[in-house]
Structure formats: structure tokens, C-alpha cells
C-alpha positions in Angstrom: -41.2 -54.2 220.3 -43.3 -55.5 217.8 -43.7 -54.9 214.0 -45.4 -51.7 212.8 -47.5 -53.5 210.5 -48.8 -56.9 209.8 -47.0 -56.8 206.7 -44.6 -53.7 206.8 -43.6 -51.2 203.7 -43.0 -51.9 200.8 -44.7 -54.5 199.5 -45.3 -54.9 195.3 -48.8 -54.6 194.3 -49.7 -57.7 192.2 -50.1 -56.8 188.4 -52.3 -57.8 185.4 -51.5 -58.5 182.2 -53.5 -57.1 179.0 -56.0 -59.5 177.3 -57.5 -58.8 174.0 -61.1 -58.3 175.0 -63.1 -59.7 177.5 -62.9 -63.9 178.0 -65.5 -66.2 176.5 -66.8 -67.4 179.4 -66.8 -65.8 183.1 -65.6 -69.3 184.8 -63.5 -69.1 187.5 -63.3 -65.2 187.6 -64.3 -62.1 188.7 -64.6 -58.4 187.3 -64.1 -55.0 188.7 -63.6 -51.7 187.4 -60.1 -50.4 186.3 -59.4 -47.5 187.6 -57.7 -44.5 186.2 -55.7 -43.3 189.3 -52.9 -43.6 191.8 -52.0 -47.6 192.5 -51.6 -47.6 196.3 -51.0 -50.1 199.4 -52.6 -48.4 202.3 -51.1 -49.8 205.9 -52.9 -48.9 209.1 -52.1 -50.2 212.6 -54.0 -48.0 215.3 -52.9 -43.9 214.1 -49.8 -45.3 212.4 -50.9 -44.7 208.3 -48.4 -45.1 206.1 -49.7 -44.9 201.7 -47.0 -46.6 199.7 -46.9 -45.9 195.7 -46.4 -48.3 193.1 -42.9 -49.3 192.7 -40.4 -52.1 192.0 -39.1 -53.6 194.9 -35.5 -53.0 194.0 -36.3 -49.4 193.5 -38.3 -48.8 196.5 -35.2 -50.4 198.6 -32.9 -48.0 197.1 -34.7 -44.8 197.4 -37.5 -44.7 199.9 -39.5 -42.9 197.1 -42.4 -45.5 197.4 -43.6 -43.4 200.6 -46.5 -41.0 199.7 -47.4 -40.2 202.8 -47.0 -36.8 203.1 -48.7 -36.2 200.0 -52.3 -36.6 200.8 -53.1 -35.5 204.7 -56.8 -36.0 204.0 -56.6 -39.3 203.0 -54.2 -40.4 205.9 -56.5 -38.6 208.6 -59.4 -40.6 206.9 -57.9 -43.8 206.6 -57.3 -43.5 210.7 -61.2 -43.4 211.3 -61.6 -46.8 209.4 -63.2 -49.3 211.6 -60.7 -51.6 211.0 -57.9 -50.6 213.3 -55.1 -53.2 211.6 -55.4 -53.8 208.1 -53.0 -53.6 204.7 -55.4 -52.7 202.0 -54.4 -52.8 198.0 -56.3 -50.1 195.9 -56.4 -46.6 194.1 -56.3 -43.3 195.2 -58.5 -40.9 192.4 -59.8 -37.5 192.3 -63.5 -37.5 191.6 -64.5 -33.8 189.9 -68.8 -34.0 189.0 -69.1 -37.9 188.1 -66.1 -38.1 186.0 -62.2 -39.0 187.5 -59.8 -36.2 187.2 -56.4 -38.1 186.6 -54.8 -34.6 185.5 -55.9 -32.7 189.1 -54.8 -36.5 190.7 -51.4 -35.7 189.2 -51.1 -32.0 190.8 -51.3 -33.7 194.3 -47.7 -34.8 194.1 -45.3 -32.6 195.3 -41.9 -32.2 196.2 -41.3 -34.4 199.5 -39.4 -31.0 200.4 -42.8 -29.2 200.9 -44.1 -32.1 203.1 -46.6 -30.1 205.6 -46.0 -27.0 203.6 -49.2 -24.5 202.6 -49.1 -26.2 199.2 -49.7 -29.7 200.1 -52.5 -28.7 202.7 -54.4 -26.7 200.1 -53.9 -29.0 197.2 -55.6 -31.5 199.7 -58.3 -28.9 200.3 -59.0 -28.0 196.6 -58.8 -31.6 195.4 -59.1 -34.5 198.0 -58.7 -38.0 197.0 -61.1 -40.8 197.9 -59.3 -44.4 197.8 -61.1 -47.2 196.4 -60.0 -50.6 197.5 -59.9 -53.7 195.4 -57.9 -56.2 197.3 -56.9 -57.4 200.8 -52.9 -58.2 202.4 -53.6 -58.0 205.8 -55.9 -57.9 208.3 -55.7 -58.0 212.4 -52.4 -59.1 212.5 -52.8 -61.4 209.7 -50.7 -61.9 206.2 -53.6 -63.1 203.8 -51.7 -63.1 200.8 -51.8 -66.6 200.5 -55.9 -67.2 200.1 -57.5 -67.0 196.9 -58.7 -63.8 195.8 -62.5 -65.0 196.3 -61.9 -65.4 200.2 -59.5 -62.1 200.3 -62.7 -59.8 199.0 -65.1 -61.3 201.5 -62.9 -60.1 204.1 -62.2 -57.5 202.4 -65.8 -56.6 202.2 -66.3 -57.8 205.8 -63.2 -54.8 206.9 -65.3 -51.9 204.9 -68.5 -52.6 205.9 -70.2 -49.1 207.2 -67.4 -47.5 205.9 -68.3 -43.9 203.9 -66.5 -41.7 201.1 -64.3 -41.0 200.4 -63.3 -44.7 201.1 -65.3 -47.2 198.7 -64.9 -50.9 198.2 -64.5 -51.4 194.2 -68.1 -53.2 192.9 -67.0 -56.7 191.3 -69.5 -59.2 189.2 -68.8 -63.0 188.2 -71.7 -62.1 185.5 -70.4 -62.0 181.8 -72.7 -59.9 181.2 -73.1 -57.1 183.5 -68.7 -57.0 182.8 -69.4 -56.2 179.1 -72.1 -53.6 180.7 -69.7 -51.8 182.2 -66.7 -52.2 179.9 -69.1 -50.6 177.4 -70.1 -47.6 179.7 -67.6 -47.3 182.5 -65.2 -44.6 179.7 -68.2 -42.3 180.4 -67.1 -42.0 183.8 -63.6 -42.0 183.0 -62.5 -45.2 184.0 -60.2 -47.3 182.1 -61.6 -51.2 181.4 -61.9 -54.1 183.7 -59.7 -56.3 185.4 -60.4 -59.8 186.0 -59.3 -61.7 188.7 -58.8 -65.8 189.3 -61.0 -66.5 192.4 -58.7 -68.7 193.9 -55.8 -67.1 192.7 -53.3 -65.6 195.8 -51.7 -62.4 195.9 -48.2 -62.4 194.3 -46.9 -59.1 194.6 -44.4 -58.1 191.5 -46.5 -60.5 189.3 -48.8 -60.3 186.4 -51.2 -63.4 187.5 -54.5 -60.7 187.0 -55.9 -59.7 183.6 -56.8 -56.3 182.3 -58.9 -55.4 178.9 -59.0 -51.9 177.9 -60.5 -50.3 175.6 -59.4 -49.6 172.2 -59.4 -47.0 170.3 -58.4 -45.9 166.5 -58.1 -42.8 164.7 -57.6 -42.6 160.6 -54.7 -40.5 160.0 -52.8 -39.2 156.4 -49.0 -39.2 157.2 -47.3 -36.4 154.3 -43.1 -36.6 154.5 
């Protein structure tokens, strides 16, 4: 029998580390949107889904909590209509209310394993769906691509989505300085939560911080009385 998935469950989602402001020069990187949701590995191998959370890998060894499966039935019955048939795909899951994300309503959507295909789950999955939004590349067609630089992982990345609809959407990324400062200046409108930039020939390390993230800042003048 052979393995379930090109890279099975679970696997640590590689990290960033916070930067004050964005760099001086856009060398060797590239930017994408932060976004304000659920940090998710999604593994597909024909109907076999499986959505893993964010976890350390210690902890997911001992508990098995990393499995979200059961939590979001849309997303697993959408994630089986991809075109790619075997892939391991590193992104977020987010509830999108009007044009703004909705991390509160994102929150009601986990519930007590006990109530997996309860009424609760299925109507919390009808009254607020998720759409996943993928931003990185582990596997694909029986291969671990982990060890490629990040610039050759979103190609194929792109390459795997192509076609693909919402509520799946392949994260927008720029190499320009500019049009990063664009959107870290506009993307809290939509509720979003900075950039992350990314070494183009920089591999996946799961567990490590080898990304960077800027977020934005923000200050409030206070009078303390005791």
C-alpha cells in the first residue's frame, strides 16, 4: 500500500519573523498579503482531503488536535474538485463577509470535534463558508518540493491553480517596492494584516522563521490614574 499523501499529516508550516517596516530595497524578495485567518496545510490525493491546523510538531504528535477536518465540510468537498488531483498546498482559510474578512465569524467555525457531522457544523458551514487562499507549495504529483526556492515553488504553485474559482484563490504577490508599500498602506481597509516577504530562493523549512512579516502599527495616547 502506498502513502496517503506525498508528504503525509502533520507537517509545520514555515514561519516569519517580524521586521520593522518594509526593507529598503525589494532585492531578492517577494510580497504577498498577510492574511488575517486560519493558517492551514491542505493535503489532497484523489477524494482523500485531509486540512491540518497550525501546530508544533511535538504537539500535534501528542494529541492529533492539528486535524480540522471535520470542521469545514465545504471547504473539504471543494478542495476535492481542484484540478490538481495530488497536491499539499500551504495557505489560509478566511471568512469573507462584503469585501472585509471576518476573523470573529472565522472563529465560530471551530467546534467541538464531538459534533463532527452534527447540524451545527453543517449550518455554520452554510451561514459562513470559508474560501482558502494559498500562498505556498509542499507537494505536488507525488512530489516533496520543499526543497526549491520559494520563486520556483509559486510557479508551480500557480501552474496547480490555474482555472481554479472561489472560494479557492492563489494569494497576489509583487517583487515591486512599490506596489508592496501600496498595499501595506491600503490592504487594513480590507482587513488584512501587513505583508510578508519571502526569499525567492529560499526552501520551505517547516517549524522555522526564515520569512518576514511587517505589520502595521498602531498607537493610542492614553492617561493612566492609580
Amino acid at each position: 500500500m502506498g502513502e496517503r499523501f506525498a508528504v503525509d499529516p502533520p507537517v509545520e508550516p514555515m514561519l516569519a519573523k517580524p521586521i520593522d517596516g518594509l526593507p529598503h530595497s525589494a532585492e531578492g524578495l517577494a510580497f504577498e498579503p498577510k492574511w488575517d485567518g486560519f493558517r492551514v496545510l491542505v493535503y489532497r490525493r484523489g477524494d482523500d482531503v485531509v486540512i491540518q491546523g497550525r501546530m508544533r510538531a511535538a504537539d500535534a504528535a501528542a494529541t492529533g488536535a492539528w486535524d480540522l477536518t471535520y470542521a469545514f465540510p465545504e471547504m473539504v468537498e471543494r478542495i476535492r474538485h481542484l484540478r490538481a488531483t495530488d497536491v499539499v498546498l500551504d495557505g489560509e482559510l478566511v471568512v469573507i463577509q462584503g469585501e472585509r474578512l471576518a476573523f470573529d465569524a472565522l472563529q465560530m467555525r471551530l467546534r467541538p470535534r464531538k459534533e463532527a457531522g452534527g447540524w451545527k457544523i453543517a449550518q455554520l458551514a452554510q451561514d459562513l463558508p470559508t474560501s482558502f487562499v494559498a500562498f505556498d507549495l509542499v507537494a505536488i504529483d507525488g512530489r516533496d518540493v520543499r526543497g526549491l526556492g520559494a520563486d520556483e515553488r509559486r510557479s508551480l504553485l500557480a501552474e496547480a491553480l490555474a482555472g481554479e474559482a472561489p472560494p479557492v484563490h492563489l494569494t497576489p504577490q509583487t517583487r515591486d517596492l512599490a506596489v508592496a508599500a501600496r498595499w501595506f498602506a491600503e490592504l487594513p481597509g480590507a482587513g488584512l494584516d501587513g505583508l510578508i516577504a519571502k526569499p525567492l530562493d529560499g526552501p520551505y523549512t517547516p517549524g522555522k522563521r526564515t520569512l518576514f512579516k511587517v505589520k502595521q502599527r498602531h498607537t493610542v495616547d492614553v492617561v493612566v490614574a492609580g
